[in-house]
LOLUMVO-270340 format. One record per residue (C-alpha): residue in three letters; chain; x, y, z. Coordinates in Angstrom, 1 decimal, always signed. Layout:
# residues N
<rec><rest>Ala</rest><kette>A</kette><c1>X</c1><c2>Y</c2><c3>Z</c3></rec>
...
//
This chain:
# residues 138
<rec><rest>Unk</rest><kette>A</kette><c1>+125.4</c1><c2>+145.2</c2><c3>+55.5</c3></rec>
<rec><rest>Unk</rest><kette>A</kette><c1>+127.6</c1><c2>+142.4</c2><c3>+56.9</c3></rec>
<rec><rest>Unk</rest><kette>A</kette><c1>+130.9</c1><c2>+144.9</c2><c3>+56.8</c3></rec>
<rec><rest>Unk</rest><kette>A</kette><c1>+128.3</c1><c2>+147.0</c2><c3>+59.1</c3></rec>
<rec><rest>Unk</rest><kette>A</kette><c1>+127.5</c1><c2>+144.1</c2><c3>+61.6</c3></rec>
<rec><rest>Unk</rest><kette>A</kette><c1>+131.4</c1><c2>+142.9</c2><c3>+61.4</c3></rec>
<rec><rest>Unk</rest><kette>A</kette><c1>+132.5</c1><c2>+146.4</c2><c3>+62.7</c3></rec>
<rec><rest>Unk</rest><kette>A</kette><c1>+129.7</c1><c2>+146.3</c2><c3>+65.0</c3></rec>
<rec><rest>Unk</rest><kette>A</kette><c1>+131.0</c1><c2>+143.3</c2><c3>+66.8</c3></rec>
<rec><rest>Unk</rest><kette>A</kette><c1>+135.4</c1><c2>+143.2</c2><c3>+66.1</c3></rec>
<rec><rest>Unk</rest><kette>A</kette><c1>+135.6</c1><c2>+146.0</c2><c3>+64.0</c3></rec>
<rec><rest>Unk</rest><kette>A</kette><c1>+138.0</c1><c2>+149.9</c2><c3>+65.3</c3></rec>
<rec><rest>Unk</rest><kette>A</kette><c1>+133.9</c1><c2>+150.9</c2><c3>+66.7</c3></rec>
<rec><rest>Unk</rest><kette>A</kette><c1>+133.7</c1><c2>+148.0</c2><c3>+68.9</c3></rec>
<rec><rest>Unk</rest><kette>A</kette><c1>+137.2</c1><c2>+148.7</c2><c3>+70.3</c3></rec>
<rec><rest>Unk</rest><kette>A</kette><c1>+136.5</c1><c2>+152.4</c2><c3>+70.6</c3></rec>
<rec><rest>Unk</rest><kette>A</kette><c1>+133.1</c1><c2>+151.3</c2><c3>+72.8</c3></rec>
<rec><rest>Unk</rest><kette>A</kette><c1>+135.0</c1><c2>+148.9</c2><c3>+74.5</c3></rec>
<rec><rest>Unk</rest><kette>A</kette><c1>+137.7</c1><c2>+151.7</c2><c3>+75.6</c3></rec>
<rec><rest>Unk</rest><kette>A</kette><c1>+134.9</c1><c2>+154.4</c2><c3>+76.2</c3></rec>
<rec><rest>Unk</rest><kette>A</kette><c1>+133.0</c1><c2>+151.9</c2><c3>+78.3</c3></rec>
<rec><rest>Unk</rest><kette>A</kette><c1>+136.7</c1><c2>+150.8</c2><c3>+80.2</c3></rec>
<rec><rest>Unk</rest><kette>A</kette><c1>+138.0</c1><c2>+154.2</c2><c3>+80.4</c3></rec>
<rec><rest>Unk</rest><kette>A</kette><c1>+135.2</c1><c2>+155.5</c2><c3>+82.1</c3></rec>
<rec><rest>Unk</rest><kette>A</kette><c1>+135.2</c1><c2>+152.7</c2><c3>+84.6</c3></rec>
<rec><rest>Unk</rest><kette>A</kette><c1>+138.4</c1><c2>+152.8</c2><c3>+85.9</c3></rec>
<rec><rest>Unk</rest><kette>A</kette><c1>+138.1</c1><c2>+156.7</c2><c3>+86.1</c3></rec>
<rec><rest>Unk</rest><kette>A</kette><c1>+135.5</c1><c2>+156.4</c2><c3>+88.6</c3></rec>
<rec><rest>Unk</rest><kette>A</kette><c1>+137.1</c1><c2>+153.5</c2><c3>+90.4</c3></rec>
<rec><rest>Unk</rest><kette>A</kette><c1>+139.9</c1><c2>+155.5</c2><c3>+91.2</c3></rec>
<rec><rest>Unk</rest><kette>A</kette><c1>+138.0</c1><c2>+158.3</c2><c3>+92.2</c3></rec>
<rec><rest>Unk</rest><kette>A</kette><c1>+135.8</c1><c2>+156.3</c2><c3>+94.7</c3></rec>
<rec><rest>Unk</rest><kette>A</kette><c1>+137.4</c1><c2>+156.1</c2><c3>+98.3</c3></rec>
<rec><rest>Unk</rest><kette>A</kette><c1>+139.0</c1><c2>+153.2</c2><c3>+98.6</c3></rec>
<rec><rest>Unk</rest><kette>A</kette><c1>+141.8</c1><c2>+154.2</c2><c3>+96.1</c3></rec>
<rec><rest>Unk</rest><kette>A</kette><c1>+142.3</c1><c2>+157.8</c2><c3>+97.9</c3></rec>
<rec><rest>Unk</rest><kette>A</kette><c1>+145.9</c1><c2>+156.7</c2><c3>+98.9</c3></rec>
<rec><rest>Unk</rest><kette>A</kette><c1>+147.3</c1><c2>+155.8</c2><c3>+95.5</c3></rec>
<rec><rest>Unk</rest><kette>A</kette><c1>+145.1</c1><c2>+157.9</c2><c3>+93.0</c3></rec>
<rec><rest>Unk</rest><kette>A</kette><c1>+147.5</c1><c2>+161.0</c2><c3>+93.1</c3></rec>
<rec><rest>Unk</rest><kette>A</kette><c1>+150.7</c1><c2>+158.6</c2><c3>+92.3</c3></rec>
<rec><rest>Unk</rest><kette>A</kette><c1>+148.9</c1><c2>+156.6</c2><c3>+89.4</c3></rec>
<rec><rest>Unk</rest><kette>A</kette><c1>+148.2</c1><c2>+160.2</c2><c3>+88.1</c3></rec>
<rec><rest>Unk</rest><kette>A</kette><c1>+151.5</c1><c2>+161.0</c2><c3>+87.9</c3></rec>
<rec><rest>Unk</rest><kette>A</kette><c1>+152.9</c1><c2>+157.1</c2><c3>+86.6</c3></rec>
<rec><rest>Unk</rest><kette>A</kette><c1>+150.3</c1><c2>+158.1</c2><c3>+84.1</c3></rec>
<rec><rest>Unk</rest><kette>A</kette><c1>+151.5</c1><c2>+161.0</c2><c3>+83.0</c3></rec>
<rec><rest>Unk</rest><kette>A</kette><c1>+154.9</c1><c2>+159.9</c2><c3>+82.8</c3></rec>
<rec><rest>Unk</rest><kette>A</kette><c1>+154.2</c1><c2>+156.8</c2><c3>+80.8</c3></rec>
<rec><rest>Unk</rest><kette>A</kette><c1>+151.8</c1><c2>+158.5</c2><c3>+78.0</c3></rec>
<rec><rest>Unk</rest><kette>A</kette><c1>+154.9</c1><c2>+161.3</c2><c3>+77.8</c3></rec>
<rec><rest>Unk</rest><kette>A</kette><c1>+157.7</c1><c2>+158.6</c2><c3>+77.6</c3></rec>
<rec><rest>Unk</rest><kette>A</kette><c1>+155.9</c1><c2>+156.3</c2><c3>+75.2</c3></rec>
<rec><rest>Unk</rest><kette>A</kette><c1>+155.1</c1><c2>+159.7</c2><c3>+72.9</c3></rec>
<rec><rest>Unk</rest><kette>A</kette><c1>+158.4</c1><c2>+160.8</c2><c3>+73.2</c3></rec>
<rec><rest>Unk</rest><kette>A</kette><c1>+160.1</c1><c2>+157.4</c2><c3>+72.4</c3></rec>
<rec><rest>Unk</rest><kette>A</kette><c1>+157.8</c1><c2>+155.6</c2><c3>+70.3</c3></rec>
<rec><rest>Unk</rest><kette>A</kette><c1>+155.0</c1><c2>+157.8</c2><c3>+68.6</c3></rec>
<rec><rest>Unk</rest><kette>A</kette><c1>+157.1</c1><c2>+161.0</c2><c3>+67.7</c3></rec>
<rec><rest>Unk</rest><kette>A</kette><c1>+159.8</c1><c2>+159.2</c2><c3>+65.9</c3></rec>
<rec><rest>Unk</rest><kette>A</kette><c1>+157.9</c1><c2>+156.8</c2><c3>+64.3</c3></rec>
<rec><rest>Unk</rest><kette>A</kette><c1>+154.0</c1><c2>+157.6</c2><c3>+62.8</c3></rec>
<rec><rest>Unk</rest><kette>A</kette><c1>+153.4</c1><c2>+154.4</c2><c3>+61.3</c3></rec>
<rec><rest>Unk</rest><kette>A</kette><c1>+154.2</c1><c2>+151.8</c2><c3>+63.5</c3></rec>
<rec><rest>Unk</rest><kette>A</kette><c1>+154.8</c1><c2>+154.1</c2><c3>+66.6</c3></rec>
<rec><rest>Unk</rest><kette>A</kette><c1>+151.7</c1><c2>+153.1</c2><c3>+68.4</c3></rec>
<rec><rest>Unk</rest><kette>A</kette><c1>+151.9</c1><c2>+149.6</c2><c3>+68.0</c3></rec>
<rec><rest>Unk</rest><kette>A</kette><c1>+155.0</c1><c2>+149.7</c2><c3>+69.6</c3></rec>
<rec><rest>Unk</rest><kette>A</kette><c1>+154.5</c1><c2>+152.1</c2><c3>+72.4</c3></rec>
<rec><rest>Unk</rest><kette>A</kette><c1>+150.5</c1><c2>+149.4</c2><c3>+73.2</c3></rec>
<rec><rest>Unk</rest><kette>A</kette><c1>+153.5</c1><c2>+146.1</c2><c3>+73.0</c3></rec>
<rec><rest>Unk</rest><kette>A</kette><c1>+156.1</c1><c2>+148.3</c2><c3>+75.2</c3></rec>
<rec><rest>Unk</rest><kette>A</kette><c1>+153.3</c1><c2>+149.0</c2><c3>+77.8</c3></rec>
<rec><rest>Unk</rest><kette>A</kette><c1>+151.9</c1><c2>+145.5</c2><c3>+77.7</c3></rec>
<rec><rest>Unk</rest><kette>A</kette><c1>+155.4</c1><c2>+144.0</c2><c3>+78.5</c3></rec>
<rec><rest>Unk</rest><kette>A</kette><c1>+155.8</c1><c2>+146.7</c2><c3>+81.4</c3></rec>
<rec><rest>Unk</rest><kette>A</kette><c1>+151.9</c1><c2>+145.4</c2><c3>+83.1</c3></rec>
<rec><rest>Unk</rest><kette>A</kette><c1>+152.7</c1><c2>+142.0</c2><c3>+82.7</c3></rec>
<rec><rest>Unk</rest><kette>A</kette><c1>+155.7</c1><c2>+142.7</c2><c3>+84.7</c3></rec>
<rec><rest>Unk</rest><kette>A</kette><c1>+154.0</c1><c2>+144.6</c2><c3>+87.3</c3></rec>
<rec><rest>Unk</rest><kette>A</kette><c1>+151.2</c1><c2>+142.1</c2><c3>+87.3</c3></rec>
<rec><rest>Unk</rest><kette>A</kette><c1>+153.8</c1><c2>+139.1</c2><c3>+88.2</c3></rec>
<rec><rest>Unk</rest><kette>A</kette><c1>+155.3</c1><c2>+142.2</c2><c3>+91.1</c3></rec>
<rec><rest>Unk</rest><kette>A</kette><c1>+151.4</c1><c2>+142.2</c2><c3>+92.2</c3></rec>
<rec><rest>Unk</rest><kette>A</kette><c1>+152.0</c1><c2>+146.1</c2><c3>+91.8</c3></rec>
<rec><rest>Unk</rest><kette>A</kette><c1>+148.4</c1><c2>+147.6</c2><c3>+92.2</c3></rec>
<rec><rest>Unk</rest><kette>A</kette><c1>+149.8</c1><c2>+151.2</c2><c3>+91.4</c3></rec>
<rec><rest>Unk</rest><kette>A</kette><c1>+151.8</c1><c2>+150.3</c2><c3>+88.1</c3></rec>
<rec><rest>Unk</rest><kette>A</kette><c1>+148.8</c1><c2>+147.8</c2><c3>+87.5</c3></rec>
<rec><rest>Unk</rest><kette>A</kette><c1>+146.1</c1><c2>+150.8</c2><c3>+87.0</c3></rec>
<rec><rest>Unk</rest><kette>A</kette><c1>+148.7</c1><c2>+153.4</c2><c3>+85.6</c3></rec>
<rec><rest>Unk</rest><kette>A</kette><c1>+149.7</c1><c2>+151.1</c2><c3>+82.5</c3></rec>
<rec><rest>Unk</rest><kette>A</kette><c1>+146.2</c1><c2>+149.8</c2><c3>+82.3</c3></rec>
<rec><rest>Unk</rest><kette>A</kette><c1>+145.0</c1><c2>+153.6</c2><c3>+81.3</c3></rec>
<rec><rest>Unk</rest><kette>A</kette><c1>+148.2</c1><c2>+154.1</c2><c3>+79.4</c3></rec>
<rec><rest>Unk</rest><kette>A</kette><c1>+147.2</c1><c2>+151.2</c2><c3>+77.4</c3></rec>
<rec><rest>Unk</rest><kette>A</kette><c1>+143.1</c1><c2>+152.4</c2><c3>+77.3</c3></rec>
<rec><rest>Unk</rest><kette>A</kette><c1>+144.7</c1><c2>+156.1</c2><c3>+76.5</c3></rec>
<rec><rest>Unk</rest><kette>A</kette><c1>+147.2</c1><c2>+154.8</c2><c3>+73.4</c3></rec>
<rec><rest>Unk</rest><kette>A</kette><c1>+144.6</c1><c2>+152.6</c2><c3>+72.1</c3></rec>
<rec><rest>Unk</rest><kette>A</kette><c1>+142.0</c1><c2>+155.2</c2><c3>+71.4</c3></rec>
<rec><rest>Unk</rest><kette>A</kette><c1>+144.9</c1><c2>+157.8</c2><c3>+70.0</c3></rec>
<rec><rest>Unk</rest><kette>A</kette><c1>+145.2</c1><c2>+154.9</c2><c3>+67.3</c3></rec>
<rec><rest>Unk</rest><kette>A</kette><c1>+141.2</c1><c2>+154.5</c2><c3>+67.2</c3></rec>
<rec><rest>Unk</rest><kette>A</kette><c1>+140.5</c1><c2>+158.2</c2><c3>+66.7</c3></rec>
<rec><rest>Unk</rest><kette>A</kette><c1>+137.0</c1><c2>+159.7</c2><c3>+66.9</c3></rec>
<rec><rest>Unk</rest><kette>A</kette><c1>+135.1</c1><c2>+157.0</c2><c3>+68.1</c3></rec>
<rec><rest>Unk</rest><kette>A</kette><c1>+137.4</c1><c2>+156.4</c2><c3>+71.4</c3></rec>
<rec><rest>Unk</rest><kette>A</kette><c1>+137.2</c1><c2>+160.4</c2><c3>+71.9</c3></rec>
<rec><rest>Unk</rest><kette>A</kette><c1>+135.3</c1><c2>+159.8</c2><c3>+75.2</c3></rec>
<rec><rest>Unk</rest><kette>A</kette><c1>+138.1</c1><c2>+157.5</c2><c3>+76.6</c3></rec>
<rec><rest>Unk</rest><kette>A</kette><c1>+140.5</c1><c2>+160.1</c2><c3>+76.0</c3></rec>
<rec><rest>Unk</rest><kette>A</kette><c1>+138.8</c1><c2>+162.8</c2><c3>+77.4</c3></rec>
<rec><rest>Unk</rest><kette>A</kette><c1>+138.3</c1><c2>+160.4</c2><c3>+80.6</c3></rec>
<rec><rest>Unk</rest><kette>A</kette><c1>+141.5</c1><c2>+159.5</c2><c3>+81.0</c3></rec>
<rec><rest>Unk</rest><kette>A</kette><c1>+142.8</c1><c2>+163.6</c2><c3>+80.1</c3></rec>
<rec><rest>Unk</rest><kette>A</kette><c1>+140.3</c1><c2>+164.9</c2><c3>+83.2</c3></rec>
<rec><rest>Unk</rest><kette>A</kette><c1>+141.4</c1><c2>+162.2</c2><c3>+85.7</c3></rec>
<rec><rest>Unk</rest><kette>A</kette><c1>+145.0</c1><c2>+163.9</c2><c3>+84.5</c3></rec>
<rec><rest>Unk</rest><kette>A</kette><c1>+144.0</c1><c2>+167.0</c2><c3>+84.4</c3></rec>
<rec><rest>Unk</rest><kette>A</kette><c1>+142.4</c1><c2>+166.8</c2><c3>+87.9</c3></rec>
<rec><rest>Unk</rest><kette>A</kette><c1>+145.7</c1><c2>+164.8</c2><c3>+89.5</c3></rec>
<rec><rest>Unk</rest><kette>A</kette><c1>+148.9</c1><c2>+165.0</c2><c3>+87.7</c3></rec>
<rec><rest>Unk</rest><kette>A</kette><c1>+148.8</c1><c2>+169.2</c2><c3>+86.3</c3></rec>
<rec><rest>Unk</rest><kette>A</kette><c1>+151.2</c1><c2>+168.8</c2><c3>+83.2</c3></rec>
<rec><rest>Unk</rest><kette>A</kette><c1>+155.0</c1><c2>+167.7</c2><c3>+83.8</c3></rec>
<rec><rest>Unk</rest><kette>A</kette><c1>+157.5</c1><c2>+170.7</c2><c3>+83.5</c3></rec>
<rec><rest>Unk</rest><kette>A</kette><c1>+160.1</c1><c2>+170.4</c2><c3>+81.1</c3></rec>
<rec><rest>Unk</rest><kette>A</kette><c1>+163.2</c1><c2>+168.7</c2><c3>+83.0</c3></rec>
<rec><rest>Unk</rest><kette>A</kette><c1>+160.9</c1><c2>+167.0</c2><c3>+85.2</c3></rec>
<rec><rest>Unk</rest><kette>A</kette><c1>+162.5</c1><c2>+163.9</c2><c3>+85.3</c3></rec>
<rec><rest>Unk</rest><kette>A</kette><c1>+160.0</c1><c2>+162.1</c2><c3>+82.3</c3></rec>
<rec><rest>Unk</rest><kette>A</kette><c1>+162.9</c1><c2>+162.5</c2><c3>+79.7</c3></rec>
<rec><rest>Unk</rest><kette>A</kette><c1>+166.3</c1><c2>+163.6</c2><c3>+79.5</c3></rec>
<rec><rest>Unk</rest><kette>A</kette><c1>+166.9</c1><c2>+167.3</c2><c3>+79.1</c3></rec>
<rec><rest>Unk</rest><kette>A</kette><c1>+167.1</c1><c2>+168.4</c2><c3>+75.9</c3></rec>
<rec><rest>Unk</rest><kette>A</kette><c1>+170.7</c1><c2>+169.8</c2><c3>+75.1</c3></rec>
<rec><rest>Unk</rest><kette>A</kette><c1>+170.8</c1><c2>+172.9</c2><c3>+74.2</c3></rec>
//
């Protein structure tokens, strides 16, 4: 009973409710007018961060990967926060909402799935020597 009303209120199901409720929020921000001129490029500094942070952090390291890819991503917004960077600001904000709910799982589905359609819709999938990582050597 108390374990039940613990995770209600701190516990991996509040932060997945939080992140559902946050995701969907700053989807539909960005799709309202007033972000028309920057929602294409946040799309793509989106899709650029969740591929570097997978690549660097998350593929090479399971167990600790994530934590590290969330701290590397909250260094990077508080620097564009102090640059006033509006872009970087709500790109990193759903790379952080995006990581997050990978680590959550199931309950933080809906904040992935929010975040994967504003991608899908945007920023179509990078190509392989786009520019997110090195090319591979062959």
């Amino acid at each position: 009973m108390i374990k039940n009303i613990w995770n209600w209120f701190v516990g991996p199901e509040a932060e997945a409710r939080r992140l559902n409720r946050d995701a969907a929020y700053i989807v539909h921000a960005l799709t309202e007018e007033h972000y028309g001129p920057i929602r294409a490029d946040v799309a793509r500094d989106l899709r650029k961060d969740i591929d570097y942070v997978h690549e660097t952090f998350v593929r090479k390291d399971e167990a600790y990967g994530f934590k590290r890819a969330i701290d590397h991503l909250s260094r990077m917004h508080n620097e564009a926060r102090k640059r006033r960077d509006q872009r970087a600001l709500t790109s990193l904000t759903l790379a952080i909402i995006y990581m997050r709910a990978e680590r959550v799982g199931d309950p933080a589905k809906p904040a992935r799935d929010a975040v994967e359609a504003y991608l899908g819709e945007w920023a179509p999938l990078a190509e392989e020597n786009s520019g997110v990582m090195p090319p591979s050597p062959d």
